[in-house]
C-alpha positions in Angstrom: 134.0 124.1 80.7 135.7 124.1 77.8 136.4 127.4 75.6 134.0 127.0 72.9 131.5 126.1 75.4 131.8 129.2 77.3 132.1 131.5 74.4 128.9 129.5 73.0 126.8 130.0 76.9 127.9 134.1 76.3 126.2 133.8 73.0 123.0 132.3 73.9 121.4 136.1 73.8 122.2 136.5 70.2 119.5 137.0 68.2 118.9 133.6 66.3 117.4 133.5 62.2 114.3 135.2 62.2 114.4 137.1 64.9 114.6 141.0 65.7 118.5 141.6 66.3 117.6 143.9 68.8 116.7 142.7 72.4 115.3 144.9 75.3 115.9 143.5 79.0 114.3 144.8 82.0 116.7 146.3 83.8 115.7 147.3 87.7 118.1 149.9 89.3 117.8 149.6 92.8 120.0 152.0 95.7 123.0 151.1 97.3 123.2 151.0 101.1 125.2 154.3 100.8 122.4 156.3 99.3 119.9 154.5 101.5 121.4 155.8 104.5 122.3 159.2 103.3 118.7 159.3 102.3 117.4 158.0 105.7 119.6 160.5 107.3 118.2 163.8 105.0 114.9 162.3 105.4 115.5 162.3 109.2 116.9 165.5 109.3 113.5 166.8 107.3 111.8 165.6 110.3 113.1 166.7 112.8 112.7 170.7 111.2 109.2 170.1 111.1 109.1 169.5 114.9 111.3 172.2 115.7 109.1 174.5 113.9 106.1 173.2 115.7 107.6 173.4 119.1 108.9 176.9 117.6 105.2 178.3 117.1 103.5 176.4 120.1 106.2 178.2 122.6 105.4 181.7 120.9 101.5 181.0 121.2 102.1 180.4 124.9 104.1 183.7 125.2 101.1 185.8 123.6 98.6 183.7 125.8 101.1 184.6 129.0 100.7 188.3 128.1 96.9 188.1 127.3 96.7 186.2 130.7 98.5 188.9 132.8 96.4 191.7 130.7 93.1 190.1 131.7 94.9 190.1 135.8 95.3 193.8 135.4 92.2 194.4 133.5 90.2 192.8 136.7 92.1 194.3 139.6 91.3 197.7 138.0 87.9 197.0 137.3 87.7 195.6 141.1 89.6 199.2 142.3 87.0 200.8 140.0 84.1 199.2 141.7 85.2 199.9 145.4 85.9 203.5 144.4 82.6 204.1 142.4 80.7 202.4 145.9 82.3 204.6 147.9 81.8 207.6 145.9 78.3 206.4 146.1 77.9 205.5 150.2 78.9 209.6 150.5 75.9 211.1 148.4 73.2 208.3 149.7 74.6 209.4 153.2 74.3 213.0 152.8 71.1 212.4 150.6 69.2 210.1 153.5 66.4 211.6 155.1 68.1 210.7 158.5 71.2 212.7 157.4 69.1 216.1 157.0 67.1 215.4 160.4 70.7 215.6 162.1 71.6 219.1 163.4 75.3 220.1 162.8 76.9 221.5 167.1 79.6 223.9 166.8 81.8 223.8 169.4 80.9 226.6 172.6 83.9 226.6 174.2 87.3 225.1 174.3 88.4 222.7 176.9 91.7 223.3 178.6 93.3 221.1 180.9 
């Protein structure tokens, strides 16, 4: 390739007679593989936040259902202590109210036994 030649192929965007001088080329940036992988990275990073947070508020759920859970445990045994107290409570006054009860006639002791 000779030097006119060349300098003549460099020229070839010039704008020729009647044309506009000015010329608009589409130009398409695109991203290096630097800023791809910092971006892949950051994006990665993003992601794995979000799961942290989610395991973050499922593992305090599970603490407040624990407590709720061990509150309901001792909420039952005490209703169960209340139930066998109020039935015994009960048995007392149906036994001392029974018609059987007041047909008994209380024995006091005559005499002591000595040996």
């Amino acid at each position: 390739m000779t030097y006119s030649s060349s300098i003549a192929s460099s020229r070839r965007n010039y704008a020729k007679r009647g044309q506009n001088s000015v010329s608009y080329t589409a130009t398409t940036r695109t991203l290096g593989p630097i800023s791809n992988t910092i971006i892949l990275i950051v994006l990665a990073c993003l992601i794995g936040l979000l799961y942290l947070t989610q395991v973050t508020k499922t593992n305090s759920y599970g603490y407040t259902i624990n407590d709720l859970q061990q509150q309901q445990t001792e909420l039952q045994d005490q209703k169960a202590n209340l139930e066998i107290t109020a039935a015994r409570l009960q048995s007392l006054e149906r036994v001392a109210g029974s018609p059987v009860a007041k047909g008994l006639i209380s024995v006091t002791p005559s005499a002591i036994v000595s040996e």
